[in-house]
C-alpha positions in Angstrom: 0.0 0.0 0.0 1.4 3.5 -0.9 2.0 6.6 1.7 -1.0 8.4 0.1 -3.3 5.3 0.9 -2.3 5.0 4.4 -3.2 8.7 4.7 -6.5 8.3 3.0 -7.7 5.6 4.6 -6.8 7.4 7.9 -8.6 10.3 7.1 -11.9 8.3 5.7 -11.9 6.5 8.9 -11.7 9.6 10.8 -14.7 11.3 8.7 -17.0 8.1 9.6 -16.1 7.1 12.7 -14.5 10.1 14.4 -11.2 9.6 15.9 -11.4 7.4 18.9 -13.6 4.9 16.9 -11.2 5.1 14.2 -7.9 4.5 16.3 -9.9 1.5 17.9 -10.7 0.1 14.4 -7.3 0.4 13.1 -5.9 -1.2 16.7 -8.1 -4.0 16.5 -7.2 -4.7 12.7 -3.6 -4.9 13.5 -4.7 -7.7 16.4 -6.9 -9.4 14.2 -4.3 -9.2 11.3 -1.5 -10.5 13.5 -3.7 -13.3 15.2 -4.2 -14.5 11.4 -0.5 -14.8 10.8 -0.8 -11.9 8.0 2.4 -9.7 8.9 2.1 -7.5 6.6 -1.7 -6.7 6.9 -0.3 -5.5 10.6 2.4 -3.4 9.5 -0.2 -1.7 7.3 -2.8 -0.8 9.6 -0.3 -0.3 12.4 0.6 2.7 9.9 -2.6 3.3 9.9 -3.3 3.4 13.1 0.1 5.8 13.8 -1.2 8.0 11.1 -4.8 8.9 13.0 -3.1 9.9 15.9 -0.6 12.2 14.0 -3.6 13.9 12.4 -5.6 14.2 16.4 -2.1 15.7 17.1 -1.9 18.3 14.6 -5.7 19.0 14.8 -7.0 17.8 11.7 -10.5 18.7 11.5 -12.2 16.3 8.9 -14.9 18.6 7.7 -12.5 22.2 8.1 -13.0 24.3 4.5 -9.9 23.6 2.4 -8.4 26.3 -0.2 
């Protein structure tokens, strides 16, 4: 999976599930990913996971007015 796709899917999940629901998801897919031997699944949605709290960190607001 590229950069960019990490970053969208960390913003789509943020936009539907709001950031503690989406840091959950991507916690429990890393679990689930690892539990079914699929190591690279887990290093993906670990990114993932590292990625929605960068964007709580910097304040990302999902629905803010972009120009």
């Amino acid at each position: 999976m590229d950069e960019i796709d990490i970053w969208r899917t960390a913003t789509t999940l943020i936009k539907a599930m709001g950031f503690t629901s989406a840091a959950f998801d991507a916690s429990y897919r890393v679990r689930e990913m690892r539990e079914k031997g699929d190591d690279a699944g887990a290093v993906i949605w670990k990114q993932i996971e590292e990625k929605i709290g960068e964007l709580e960190r910097i304040g990302y607001a999902p629905d803010a007015v972009r120009h």
